[in-house]
N, C-alpha and C positions, 0 to 999 in steps of 0.2 A: 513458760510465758515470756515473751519478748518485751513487755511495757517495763519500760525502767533501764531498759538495757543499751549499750552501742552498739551499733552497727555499722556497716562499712557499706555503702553502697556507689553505683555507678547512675549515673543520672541520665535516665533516659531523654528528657527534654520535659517540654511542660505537660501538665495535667490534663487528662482528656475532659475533666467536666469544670474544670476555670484556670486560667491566663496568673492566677493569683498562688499558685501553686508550681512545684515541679514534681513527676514523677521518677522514680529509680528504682532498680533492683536490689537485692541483699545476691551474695553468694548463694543462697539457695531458692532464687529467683521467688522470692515474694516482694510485693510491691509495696513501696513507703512513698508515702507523699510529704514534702516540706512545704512550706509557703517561701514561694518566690524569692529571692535575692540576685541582684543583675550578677556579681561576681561570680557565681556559681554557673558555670557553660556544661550544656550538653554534652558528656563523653567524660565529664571531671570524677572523680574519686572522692565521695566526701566522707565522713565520719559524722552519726548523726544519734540523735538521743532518742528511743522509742519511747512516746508519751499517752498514745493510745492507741486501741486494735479494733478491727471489724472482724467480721468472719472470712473477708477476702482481703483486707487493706491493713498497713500498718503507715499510724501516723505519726511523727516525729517532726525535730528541730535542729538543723543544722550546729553540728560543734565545731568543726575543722575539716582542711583538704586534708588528702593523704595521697602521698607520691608513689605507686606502685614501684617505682626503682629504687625508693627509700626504706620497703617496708616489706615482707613477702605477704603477698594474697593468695589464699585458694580460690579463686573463682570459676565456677565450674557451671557449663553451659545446660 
């Protein structure tokens, strides 16, 4: 189970069902949604807290960026 955990993901842009939200991938392409913050741009690396799950969606809260040339990532298409 992934709630409780970090995760690393890459920020797709915003949320397809509210403006109040953005959505991202994990490395093994499942999708987390955070709620909004202007700082965080489409294409960013963040590190984010999983707080609750769907059967399709994981949702979480933003902890910090992460520099991909500071840190190694598997991400894998």
């Amino acid at each position: 189970m992934l709630v409780d955990k970090d995760e690393v993901i890459l920020v797709e842009g915003l949320s397809k069902k509210s403006d109040q939200f953005l959505a991202g991938r994990t490395d093994t392409n499942k999708v987390v949604i955070i709620p909004f913050e202007e700082r965080i741009k489409e294409g960013s690396y963040v590190k984010v807290k999983i707080e609750r799950a769907t059967s399709a969606t994981l949702f979480g809260r933003f902890l910090e960026f992460v520099y991909p040339g500071g840190e190694k990532l598997a991400l894998t298409a």
